[in-house]
C-alpha positions as semicolon CSV with decimal commas, in nm:
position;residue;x (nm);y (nm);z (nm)
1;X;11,863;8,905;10,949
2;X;11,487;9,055;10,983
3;X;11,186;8,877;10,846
4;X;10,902;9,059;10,802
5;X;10,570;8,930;10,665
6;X;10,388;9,134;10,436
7;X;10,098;9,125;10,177
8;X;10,075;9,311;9,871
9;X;9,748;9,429;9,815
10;X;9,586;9,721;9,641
11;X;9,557;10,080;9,840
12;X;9,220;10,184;9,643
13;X;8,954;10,206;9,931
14;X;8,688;10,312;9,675
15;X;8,726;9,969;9,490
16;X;8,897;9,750;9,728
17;X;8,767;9,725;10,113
18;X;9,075;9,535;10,252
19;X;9,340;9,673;10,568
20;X;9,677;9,684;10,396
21;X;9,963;9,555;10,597
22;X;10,233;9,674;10,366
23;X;10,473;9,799;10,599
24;X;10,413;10,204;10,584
25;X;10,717;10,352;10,451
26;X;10,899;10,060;10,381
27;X;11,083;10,072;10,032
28;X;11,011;9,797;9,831
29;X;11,341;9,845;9,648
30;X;11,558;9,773;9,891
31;X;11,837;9,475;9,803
32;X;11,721;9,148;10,051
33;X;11,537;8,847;9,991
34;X;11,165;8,855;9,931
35;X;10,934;8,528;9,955
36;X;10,617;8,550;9,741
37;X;10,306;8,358;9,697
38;X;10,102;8,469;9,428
39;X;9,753;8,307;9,413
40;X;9,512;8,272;9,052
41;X;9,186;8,399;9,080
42;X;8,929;8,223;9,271
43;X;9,223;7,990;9,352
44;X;9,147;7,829;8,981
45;X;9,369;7,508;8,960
46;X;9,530;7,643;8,588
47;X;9,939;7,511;8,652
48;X;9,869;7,162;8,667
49;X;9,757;6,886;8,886
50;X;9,895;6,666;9,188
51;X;9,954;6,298;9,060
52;X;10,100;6,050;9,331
53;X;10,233;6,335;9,549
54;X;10,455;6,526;9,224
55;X;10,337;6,848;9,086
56;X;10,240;6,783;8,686
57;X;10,275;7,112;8,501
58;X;10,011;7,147;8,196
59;X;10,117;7,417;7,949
60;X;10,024;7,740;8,142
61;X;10,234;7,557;8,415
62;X;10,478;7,547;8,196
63;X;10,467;7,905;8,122
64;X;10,446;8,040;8,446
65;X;10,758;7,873;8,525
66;X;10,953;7,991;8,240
67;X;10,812;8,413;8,299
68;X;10,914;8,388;8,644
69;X;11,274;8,329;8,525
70;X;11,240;8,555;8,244
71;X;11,214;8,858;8,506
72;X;11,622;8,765;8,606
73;X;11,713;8,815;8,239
74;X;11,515;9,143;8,180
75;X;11,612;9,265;8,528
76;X;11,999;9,267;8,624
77;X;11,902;9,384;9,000
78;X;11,713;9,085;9,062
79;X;11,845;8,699;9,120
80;X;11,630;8,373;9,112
81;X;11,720;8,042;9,154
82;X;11,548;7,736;9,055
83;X;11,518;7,573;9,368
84;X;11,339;7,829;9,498
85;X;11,048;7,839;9,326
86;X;10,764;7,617;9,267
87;X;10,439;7,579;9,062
88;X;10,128;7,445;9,262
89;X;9,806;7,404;9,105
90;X;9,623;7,721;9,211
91;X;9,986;7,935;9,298
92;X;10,378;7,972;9,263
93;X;10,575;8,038;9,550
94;X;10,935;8,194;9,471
95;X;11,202;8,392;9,654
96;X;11,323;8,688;9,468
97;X;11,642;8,831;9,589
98;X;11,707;9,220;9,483
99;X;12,072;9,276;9,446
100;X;12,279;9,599;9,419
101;X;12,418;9,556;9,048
102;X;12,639;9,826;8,874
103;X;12,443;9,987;8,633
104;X;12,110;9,907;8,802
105;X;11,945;10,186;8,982
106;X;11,651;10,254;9,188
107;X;11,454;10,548;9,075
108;X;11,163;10,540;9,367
109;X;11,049;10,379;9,686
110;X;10,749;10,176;9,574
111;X;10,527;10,369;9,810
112;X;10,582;10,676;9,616
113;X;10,370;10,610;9,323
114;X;10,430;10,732;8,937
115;X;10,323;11,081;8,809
116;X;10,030;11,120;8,663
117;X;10,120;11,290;8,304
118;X;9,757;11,314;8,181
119;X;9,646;11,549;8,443
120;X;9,912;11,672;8,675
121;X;9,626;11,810;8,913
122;X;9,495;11,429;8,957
123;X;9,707;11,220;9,248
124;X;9,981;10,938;9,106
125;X;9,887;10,598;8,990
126;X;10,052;10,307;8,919
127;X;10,341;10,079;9,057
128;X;10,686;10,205;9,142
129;X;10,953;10,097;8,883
130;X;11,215;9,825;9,015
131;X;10,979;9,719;9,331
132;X;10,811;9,396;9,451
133;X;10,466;9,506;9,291
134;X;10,629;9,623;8,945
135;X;10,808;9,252;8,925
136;X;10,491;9,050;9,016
137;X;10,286;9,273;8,751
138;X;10,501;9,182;8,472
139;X;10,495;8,848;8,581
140;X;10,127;8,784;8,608
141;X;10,082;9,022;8,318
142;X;10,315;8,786;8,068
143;X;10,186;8,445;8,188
144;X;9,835;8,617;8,099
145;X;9,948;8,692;7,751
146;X;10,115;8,362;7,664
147;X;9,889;8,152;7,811
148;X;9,565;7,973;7,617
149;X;9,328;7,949;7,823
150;X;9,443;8,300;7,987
151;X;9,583;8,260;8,311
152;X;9,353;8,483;8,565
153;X;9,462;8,681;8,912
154;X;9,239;8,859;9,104
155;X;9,199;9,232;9,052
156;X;9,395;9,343;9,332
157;X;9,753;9,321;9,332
158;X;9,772;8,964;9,562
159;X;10,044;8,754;9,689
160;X;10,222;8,778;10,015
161;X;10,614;8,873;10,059
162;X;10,849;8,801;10,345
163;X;11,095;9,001;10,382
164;X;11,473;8,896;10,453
165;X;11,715;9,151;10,509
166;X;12,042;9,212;10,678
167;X;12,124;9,513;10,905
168;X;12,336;9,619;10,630
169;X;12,109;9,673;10,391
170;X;12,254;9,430;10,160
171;X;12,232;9,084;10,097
172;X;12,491;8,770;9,971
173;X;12,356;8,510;9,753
């Protein structure tokens, strides 16, 4: 098994002056085990509090929680399991496993990045279906919505992955 450490983070130079270190060429697709932090903005404690050593969940806690699952139901390539992920004050930390699944396909590397349809002249934008950045964008993106006050990331696409695969290319869980 390889593990590789990686951080998601946004490719916009213009907007963003951070070194990615995605790996280059390496397709975020791929079935294997990925370990992800995602972090609110300005590290905002929003999931809860720490009483007597035992992570409290307040509503948007709550909710976080639940839309992580919720990606497993929507997505039949991808597996979670509830002991392994947890809510911290400020962050979740979660393994999400991609699986081969019949009937689920994977339409693009996530480096390659979507077509722009507005103005075919102008470069792509946007996040590769079925990747690691497509998953965390929903999930951020419905915790947001269902949340009162709204749960806040930063702009960039944050959180770091780690990377389990086999030789094979494929993974048992």
């Amino acid at each position: 098994m390889v593990f590789t450490q990686v951080r998601v983070v946004s490719n916009k130079p213009q907007r963003h002056h951070r070194r990615s270190i995605r790996l280059k060429g390496y397709d975020y697709t791929l079935p294997g085990a990925y370990f992800v932090t995602i972090v609110t903005h300005d590290r905002a404690c929003l999931f809860g509090q720490v009483v007597n050593g035992e992570m409290r969940l307040n509503d948007t806690g709550k909710i976080a929680r639940e839309e992580w699952f919720a990606a497993a139901r929507i997505r039949p390539y991808i597996r979670l399991d509830e002991h392994e992920f947890v809510v911290m004050p400020n962050h979740v930390h979660g393994i999400l496993w991609i699986v081969d699944t019949v009937g689920a396909t994977r339409r693009v590397a996530p480096t390659r990045r979507v077509a722009n349809r507005v103005d075919p002249t102008r470069p792509p934008t946007g996040v590769a279906s079925h990747s690691i950045g497509a998953i965390i964008g929903q999930f951020k993106s419905a915790t947001t919505k269902a949340s009162t006050p709204r749960a806040a990331w930063p702009a960039r696409r944050s959180g770091n992955a780690i990377i389990m695969n086999t030789s094979s290319g494929t993974t048992n869980h």
